[in-house]
C-alpha positions as a printed Julia matrix, in Angstrom:
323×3 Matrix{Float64}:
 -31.08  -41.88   -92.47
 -32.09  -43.67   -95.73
 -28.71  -42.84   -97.37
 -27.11  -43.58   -94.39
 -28.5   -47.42   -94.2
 -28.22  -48.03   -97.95
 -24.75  -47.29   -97.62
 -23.68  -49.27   -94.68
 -25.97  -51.76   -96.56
 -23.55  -51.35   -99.68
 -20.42  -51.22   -97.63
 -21.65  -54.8    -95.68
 -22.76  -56.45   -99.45
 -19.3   -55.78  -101.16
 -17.64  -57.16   -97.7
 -19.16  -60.2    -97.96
 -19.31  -60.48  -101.91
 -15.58  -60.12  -102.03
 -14.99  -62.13   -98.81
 -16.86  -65.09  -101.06
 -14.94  -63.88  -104.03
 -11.84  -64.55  -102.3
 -12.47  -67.8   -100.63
 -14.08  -69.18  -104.0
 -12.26  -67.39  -106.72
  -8.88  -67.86  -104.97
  -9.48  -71.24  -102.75
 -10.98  -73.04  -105.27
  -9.04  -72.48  -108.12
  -5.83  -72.25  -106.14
  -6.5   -75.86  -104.89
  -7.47  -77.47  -108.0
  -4.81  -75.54  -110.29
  -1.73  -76.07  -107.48
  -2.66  -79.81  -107.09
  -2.51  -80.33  -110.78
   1.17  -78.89  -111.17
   2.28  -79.58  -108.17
   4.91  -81.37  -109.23
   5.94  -78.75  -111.44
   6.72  -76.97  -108.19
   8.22  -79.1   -106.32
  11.06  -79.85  -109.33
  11.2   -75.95  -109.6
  12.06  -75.8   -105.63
  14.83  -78.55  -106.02
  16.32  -76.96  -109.3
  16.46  -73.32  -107.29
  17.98  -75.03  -104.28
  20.82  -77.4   -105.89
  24.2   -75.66  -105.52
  26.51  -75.95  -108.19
  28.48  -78.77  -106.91
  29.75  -81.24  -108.84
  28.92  -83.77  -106.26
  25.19  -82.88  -105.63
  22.61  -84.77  -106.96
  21.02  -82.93  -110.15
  17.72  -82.2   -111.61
  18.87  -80.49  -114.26
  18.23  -82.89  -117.37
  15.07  -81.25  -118.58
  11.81  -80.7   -116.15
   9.83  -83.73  -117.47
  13.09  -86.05  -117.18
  13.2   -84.21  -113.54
   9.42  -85.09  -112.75
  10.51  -88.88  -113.95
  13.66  -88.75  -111.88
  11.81  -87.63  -108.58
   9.2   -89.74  -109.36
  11.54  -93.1   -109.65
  13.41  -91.66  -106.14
  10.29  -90.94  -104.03
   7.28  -92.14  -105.97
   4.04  -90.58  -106.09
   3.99  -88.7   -102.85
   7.25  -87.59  -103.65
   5.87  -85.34  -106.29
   2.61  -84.01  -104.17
   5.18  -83.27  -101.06
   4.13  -79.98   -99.66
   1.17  -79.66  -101.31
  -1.21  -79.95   -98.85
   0.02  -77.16   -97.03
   0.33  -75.41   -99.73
  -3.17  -75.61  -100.89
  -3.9   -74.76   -96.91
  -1.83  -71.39   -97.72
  -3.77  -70.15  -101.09
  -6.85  -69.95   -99.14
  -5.98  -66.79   -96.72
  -3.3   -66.0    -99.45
  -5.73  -65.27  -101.95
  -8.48  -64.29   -99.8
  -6.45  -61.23   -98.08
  -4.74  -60.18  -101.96
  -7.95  -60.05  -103.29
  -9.79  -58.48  -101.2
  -7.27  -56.19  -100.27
  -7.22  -55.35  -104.16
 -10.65  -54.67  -104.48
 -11.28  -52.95  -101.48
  -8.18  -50.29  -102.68
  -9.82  -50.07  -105.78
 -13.24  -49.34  -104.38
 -12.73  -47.49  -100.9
  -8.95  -45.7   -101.68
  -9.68  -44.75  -105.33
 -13.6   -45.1   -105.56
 -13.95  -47.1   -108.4
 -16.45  -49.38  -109.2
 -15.33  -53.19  -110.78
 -17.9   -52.91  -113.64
 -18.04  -49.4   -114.11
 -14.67  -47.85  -113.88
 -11.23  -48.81  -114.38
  -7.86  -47.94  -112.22
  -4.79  -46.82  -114.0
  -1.77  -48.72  -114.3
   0.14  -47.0   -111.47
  -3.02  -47.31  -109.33
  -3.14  -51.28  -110.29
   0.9   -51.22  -109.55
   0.02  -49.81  -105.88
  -3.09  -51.67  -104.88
  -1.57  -54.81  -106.1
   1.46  -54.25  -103.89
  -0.59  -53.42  -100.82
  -2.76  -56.39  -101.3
   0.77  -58.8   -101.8
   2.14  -57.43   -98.45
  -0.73  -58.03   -96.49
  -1.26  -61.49   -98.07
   2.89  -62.21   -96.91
   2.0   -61.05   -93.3
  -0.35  -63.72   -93.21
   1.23  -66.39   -95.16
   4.76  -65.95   -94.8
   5.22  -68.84   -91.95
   2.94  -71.78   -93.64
   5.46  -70.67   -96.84
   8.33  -71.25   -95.12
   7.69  -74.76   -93.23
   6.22  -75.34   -96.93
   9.53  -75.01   -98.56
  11.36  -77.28   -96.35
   8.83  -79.61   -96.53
   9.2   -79.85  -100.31
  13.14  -80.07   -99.66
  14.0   -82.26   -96.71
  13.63  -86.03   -98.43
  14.8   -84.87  -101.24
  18.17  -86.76  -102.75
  20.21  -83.82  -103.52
  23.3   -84.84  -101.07
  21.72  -82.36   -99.39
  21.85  -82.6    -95.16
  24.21  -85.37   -95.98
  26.12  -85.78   -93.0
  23.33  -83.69   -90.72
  21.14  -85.55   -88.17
  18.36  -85.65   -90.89
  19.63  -88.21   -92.96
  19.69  -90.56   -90.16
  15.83  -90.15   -90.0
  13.17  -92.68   -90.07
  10.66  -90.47   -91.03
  10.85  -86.36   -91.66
   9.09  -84.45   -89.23
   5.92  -83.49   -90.44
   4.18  -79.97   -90.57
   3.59  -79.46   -86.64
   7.08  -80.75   -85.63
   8.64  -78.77   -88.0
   6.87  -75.24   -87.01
   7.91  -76.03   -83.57
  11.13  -77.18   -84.02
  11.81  -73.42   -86.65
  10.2   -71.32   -83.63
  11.86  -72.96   -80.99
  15.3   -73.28   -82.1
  15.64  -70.51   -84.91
  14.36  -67.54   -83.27
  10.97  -67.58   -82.58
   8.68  -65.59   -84.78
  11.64  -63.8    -86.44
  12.92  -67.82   -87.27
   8.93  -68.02   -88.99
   8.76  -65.14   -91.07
  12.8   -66.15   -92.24
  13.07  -64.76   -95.93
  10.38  -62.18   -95.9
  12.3   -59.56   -97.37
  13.86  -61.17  -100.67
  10.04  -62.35  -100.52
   8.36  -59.05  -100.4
  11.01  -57.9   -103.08
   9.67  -60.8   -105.63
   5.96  -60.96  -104.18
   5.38  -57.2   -104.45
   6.17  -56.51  -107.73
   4.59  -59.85  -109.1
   1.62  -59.46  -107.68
   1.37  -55.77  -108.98
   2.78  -57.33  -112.37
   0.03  -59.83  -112.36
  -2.68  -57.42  -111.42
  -1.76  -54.67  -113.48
  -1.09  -56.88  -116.84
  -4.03  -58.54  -116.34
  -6.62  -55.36  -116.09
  -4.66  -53.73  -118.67
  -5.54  -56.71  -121.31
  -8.83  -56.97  -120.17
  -9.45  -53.39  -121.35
  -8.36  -54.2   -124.87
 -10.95  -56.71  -124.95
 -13.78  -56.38  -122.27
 -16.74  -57.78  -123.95
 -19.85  -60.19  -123.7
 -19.24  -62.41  -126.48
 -19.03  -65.94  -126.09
 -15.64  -66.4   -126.54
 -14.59  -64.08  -123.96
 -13.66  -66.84  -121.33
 -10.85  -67.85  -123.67
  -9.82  -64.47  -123.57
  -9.39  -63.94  -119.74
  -8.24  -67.36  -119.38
  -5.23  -66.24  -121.87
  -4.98  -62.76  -120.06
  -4.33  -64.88  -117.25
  -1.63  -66.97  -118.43
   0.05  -63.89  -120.21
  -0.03  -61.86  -116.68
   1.12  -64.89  -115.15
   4.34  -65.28  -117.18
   5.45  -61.52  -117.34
   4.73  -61.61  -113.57
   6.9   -64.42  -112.92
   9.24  -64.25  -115.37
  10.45  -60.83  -114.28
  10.61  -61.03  -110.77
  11.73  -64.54  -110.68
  15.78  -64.21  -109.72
  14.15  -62.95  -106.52
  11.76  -65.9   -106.01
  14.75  -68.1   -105.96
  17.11  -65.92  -103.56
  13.82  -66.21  -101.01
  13.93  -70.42  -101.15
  17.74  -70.46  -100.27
  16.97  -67.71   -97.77
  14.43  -70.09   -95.91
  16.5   -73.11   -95.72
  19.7   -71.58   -94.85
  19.4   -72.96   -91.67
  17.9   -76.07   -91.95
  20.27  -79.26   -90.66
  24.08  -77.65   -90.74
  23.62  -75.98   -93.61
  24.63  -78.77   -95.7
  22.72  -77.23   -99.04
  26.16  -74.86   -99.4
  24.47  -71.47   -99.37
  26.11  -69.14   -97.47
  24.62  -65.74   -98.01
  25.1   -62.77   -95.49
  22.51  -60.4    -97.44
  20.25  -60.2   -100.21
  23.09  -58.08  -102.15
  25.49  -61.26  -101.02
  22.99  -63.48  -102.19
  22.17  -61.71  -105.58
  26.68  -61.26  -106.06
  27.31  -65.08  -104.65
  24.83  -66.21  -107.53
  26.35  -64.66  -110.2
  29.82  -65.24  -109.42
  29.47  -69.08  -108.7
  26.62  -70.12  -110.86
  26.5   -67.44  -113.38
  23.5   -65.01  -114.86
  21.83  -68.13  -115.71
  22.05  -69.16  -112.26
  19.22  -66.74  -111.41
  16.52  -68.76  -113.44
  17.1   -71.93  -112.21
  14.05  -73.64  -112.47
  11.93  -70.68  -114.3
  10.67  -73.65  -116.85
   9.29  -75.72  -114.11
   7.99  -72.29  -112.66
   6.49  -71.07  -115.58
   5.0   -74.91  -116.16
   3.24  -74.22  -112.92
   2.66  -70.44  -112.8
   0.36  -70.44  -116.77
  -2.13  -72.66  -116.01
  -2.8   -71.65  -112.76
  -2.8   -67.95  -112.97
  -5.08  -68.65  -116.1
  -7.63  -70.74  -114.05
  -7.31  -68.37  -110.95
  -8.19  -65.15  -112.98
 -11.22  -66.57  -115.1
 -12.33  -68.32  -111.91
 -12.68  -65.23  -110.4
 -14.5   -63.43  -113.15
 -16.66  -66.07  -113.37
 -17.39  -65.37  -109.53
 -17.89  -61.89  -109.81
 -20.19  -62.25  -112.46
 -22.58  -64.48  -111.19
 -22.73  -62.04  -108.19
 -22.96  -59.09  -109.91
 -26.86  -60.37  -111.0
 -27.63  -61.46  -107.5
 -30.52  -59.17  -105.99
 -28.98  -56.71  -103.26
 -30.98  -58.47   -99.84
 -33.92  -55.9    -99.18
């Protein structure tokens, strides 16, 4: 009966520890670190979603000139628009991946996050489990997110669609209704989820996998071994990225290709269509449109999301089991 209760006791502890390790870890940091480059992101979203037109609008001079550029067309909220729903995301983003991750790594292949370490196809597997359930939760506040980011935005696009003669944009609420109602319902939310799960899945395994792997070059108590997650982080972050990224673009035009009359020129029957339309109108480099302004955003706040979350872990790791 003892054994019984300590484990349950055990089983209820790392719940909750990496319940808080999720909120914290992955709420915190993603809040602070996403507000910071948010306009990083934002620029990246425009520069994926600009066709190749001569006639559209461009944000192609460099990322900073794009920042300035935005900046000087919408001011300052312009380069913070969609953040606050995106912050609202990372929380139950992070909170499922994470503790998805570590509940793979402790209950599926019993091993212990001080004591033991997974192997790289393990880390490749649990991180992909723990991305897909993250999407199934996410997937809509990503979505209204996107168009958010786009919809004021002065690339000629929904020139000539009802938006343009706007007042005002509608706003998170209206524009969640307004997908559901008139796009399909709950098929119209979760819009894009497979080029998503095809870029998500394999970055998040990336990300997780990289990450570990580093750490186990270097897993020490010295002093200086915050800089070293904190660059672990960053590293994981770009390889992540930087890999899967043709396929984090293809999910952005998937999302708005039905926003206004289609006016952004993407016209894209399947993810192979997508992938062959790309390359034959825009070119191999047309698959890394805005990777700089991605990569701007993706360092620094992998970095600070990682060692965050060590940081977390280790201050729990010497709190007293409750008696």
């Amino acid at each position: 009966m003892e054994k019984t209760l300590n484990e349950y006791s055990g089983l209820s502890t790392f719940l909750f520890e990496d319940s808080t390790v999720s909120v914290i870890a992955g709420g915190i940091a993603g809040v602070v670190s996403r507000t910071t480059v948010s306009p990083f992101e934002r620029v990246k979203i425009l520069l994926q979603l600009q066709g190749s037109s001569p006639t559209t609008t461009k944000y192609n001079t460099g990322v900073l000139n794009a920042i300035k550029q935005l900046y000087q067309e919408e001011g300052i909220k312009g380069l913070f628009r969609g953040n606050g729903l995106n912050c609202i995301r990372i929380f139950p983003y992070s909170a499922v991946q994470f503790a998805t991750f570590e509940y793979v790594k402790k209950h599926v292949y019993h091993v212990d996050k001080y004591t033991g370490q997974l192997s790289n196809g393990q880390r490749l597997v649990a991180g992909s489990i723990g991305a897909s359930a993250s999407l199934l939760v996410t997937q809509p506040l990503d979505l209204i997110r996107i168009r958010l980011s786009v919809q004021t935005a002065n690339l000629n696009n929904l020139h000539g669609s009802k938006a343009k003669d706007m007042k005002k944009p509608p706003g998170f609420y209206p524009l969640l209704k307004q997908v559901y109602k008139n796009e399909g319902g709950i098929y119209g939310l979760y819009r894009g989820l497979i080029p998503t799960a095809l870029q998500a899945l394999p970055m998040v395994s990336l990300n997780f996998a990289v990450y570990e792997q580093l750490k186990e070059f270097k897993d020490d108590q010295s002093s200086m071994m915050w800089m070293y997650k904190l660059m672990f982080g960053a590293v994981s972050g770009a390889v992540s990225q930087t890999v899967t990224y043709p396929f984090d673009l293809l999910r952005k035009r998937f999302q708005i290709l039905s926003m206004g009359n289609n006016e952004m020129g993407f016209h894209y029957t399947s993810i192979w269509d997508g992938l062959k339309t790309i390359y034959l109108t825009e070119g191999v480099l047309g698959y890394y449109k805005g990777l700089t302004a991605s990569l701007f955003k993706v360092i620094p706040s992998t970095a600070v999301s990682w060692l965050l979350y060590e940081i977390v872990w280790d201050c729990m790791k010497y709190t007293p089991a409750t008696q």
